[in-house]
C-alpha positions in Angstrom: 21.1 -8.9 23.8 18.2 -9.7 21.5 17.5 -13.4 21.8 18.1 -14.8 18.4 15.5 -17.6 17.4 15.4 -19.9 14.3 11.7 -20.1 13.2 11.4 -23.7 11.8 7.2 -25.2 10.0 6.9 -22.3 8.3 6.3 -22.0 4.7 7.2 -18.5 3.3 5.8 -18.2 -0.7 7.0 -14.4 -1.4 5.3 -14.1 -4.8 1.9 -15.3 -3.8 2.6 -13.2 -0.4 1.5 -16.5 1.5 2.1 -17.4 5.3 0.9 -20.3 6.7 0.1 -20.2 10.3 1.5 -23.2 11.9 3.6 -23.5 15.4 7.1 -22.5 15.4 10.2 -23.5 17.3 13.5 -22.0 18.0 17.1 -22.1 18.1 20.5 -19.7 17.7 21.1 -18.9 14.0 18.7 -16.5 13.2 17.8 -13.1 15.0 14.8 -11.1 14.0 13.8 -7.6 14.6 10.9 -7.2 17.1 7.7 -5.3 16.7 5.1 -4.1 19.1 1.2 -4.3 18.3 -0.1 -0.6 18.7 -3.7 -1.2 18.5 -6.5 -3.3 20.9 -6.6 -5.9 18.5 -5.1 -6.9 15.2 -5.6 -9.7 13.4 -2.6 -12.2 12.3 -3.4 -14.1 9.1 -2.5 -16.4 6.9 -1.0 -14.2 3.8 -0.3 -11.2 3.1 -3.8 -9.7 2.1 -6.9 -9.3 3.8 -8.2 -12.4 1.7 -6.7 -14.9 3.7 -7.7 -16.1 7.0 -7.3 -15.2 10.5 -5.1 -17.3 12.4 -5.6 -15.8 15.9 -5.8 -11.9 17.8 -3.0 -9.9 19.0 -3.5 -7.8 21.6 -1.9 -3.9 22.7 1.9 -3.9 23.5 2.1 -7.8 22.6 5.5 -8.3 20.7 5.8 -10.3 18.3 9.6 -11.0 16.1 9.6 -9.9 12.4 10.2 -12.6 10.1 10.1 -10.6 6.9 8.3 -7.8 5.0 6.5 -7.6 1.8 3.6 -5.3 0.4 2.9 -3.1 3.3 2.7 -6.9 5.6 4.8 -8.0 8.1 5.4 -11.6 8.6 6.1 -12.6 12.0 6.6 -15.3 15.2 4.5 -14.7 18.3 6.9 -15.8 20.8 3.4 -16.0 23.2 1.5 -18.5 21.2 4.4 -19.9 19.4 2.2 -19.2 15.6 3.2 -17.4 12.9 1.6 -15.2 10.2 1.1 -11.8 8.4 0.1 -8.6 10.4 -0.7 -5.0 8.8 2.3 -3.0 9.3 0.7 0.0 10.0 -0.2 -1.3 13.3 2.7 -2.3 14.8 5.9 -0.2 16.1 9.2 -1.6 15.4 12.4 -2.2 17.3 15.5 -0.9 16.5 18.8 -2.4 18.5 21.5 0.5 18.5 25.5 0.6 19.7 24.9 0.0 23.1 22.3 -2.8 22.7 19.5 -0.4 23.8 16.0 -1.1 22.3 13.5 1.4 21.6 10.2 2.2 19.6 10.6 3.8 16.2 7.3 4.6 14.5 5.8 3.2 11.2 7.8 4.9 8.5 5.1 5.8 6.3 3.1 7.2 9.0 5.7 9.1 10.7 6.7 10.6 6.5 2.7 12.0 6.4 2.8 13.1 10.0 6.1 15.3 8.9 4.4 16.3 5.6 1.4 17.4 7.5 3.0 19.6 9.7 5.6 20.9 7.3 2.2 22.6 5.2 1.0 23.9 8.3 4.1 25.4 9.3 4.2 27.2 6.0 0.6 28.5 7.0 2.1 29.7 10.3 0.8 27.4 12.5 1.8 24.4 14.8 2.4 20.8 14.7 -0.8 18.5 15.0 0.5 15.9 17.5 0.2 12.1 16.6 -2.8 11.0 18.8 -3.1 6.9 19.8 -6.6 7.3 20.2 -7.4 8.4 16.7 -4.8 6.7 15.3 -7.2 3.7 16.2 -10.0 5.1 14.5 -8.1 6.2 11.4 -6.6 2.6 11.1 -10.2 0.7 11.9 -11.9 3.2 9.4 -9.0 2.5 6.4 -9.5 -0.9 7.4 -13.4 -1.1 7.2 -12.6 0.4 3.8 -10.8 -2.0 2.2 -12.3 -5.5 4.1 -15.8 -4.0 3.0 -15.0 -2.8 -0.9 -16.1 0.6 -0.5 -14.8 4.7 -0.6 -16.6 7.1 1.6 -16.5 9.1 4.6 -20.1 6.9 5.8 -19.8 3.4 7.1 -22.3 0.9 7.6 -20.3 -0.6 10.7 -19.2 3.2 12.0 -21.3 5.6 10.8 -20.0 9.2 9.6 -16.7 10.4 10.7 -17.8 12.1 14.1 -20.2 9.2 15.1 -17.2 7.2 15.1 -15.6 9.5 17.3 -18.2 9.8 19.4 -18.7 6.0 19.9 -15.0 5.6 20.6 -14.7 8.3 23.8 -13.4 11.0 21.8 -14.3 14.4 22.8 -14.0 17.4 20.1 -15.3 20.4 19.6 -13.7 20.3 15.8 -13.2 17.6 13.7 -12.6 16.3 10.3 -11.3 13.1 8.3 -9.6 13.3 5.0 -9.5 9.7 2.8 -7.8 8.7 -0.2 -7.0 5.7 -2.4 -3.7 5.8 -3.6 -0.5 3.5 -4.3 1.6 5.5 -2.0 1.2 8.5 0.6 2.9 11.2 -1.5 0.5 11.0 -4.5 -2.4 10.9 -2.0 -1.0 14.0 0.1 -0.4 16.2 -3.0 -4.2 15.6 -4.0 -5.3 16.3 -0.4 -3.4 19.7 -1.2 -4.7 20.4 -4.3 -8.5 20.2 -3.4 -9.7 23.2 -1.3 -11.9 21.0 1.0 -9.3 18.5 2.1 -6.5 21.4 2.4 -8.7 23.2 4.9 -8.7 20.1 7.0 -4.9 19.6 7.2 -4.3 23.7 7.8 -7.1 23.5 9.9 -6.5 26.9 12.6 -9.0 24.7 15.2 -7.0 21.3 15.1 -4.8 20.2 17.1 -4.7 16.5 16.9 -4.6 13.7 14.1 -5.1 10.0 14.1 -3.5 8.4 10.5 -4.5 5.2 9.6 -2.8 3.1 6.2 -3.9 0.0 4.9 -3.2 -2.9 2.1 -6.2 -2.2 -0.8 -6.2 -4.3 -3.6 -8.3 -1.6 -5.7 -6.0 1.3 -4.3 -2.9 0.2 -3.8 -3.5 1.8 -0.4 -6.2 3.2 1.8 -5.1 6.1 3.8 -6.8 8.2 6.7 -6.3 10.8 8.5 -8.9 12.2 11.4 -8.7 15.7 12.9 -9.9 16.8 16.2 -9.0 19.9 18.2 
């Protein structure tokens, strides 16, 4: 059975999207969901937004109990550390409990929508499934990410480099690869214009690919920045 906890010194301002990050304690009246963090490092902050300060890291297959959800932000208790704050969604897995009290993994919804949408225009091109990869999900989520801390739209980064020195840098071996980007407020607007445009079409029916990393992020400008990275 889930251990249900009571998270007490925290100050929750929904509108502003504010969390402070301030020790928590426990009791029995309150039971949360639980999420996993799926990347190296992520950063808990103080609000919901990449404006507000980082509180502490949290580290790969560190759970942490899900205090609320607003914007694409999770707020949550690390049980570890005993602080609280806002995490990107998109880089955590969350916890489901089912009839039997079993617990698994269910993947991010919107990332698990675009993998399926992905696949379902390949699959009317005749070919197969790309398969979700964890290492280029990393880069897709650090690229969408370096996007929207650092104010800018392009397949170059001053902190990464092109698309494929990324990769490159990261231990990825390819013999193809490719990265589509957009800037949108949600994933099906984005995936209809990757579909419309003959470049970023040939990417996501590429015959050579059999791989993709997908990365979503929180922009202020966008609404939200999305990734995807190819490799064979």
């Amino acid at each position: 059975m889930k251990k249900k906890i009571a998270i007490l010194l925290i100050v929750l301002c929904m509108a502003g999207g504010m969390v402070m990050g301030v020790p928590a304690q426990a009791d029995e009246s309150f039971e949360p969901d639980t999420a996993v963090v799926l990347v190296d490092e992520l950063n808990l902050r103080t609000g919901c937004s990449t404006d507000y300060n980082v509180v502490e890291l949290l580290y790969k297959d560190m759970e942490v109990q899900v205090l609320g959800e607003m914007d694409g932000w999770l707020m949550v208790y690390v049980p570890d550390t005993g602080m609280v704050g806002a995490v990107d969604a998109s880089y955590v897995s969350r916890e489901v409990t089912t009839a039997t009290d079993k617990q698994e993994l269910v993947p991010d919804q919107e990332v698990n929508k675009l993998l399926t949408m992905i696949n379902s225009v390949r699959n009317q091109a005749g070919l197969p499934d790309l398969s979700l990869d964890d290492n280029l999900n990393k880069i897709a989520g650090l690229k969408a990410r370096d996007m929207a801390d650092n104010n800018y739209f392009g397949h170059n980064s001053e902190v990464y480099g092109n698309p494929f020195e990324m990769m490159t840098a990261y231990g990825i071996k390819f013999g193809a690869a490719g990265e589509n980007i957009a800037g949108n407020k949600s994933i099906e607007n984005a995936f209809a214009s990757w579909t419309d445009s003959e470049e970023h079409i040939r990417n996501i029916i590429g015959e050579n690919y059999a791989k993709v990393g997908i990365g979503i992020v929180s922009d202020e400008t966008y609404g939200k920045i999305i990734v995807l990275e190819f490799t064979d």
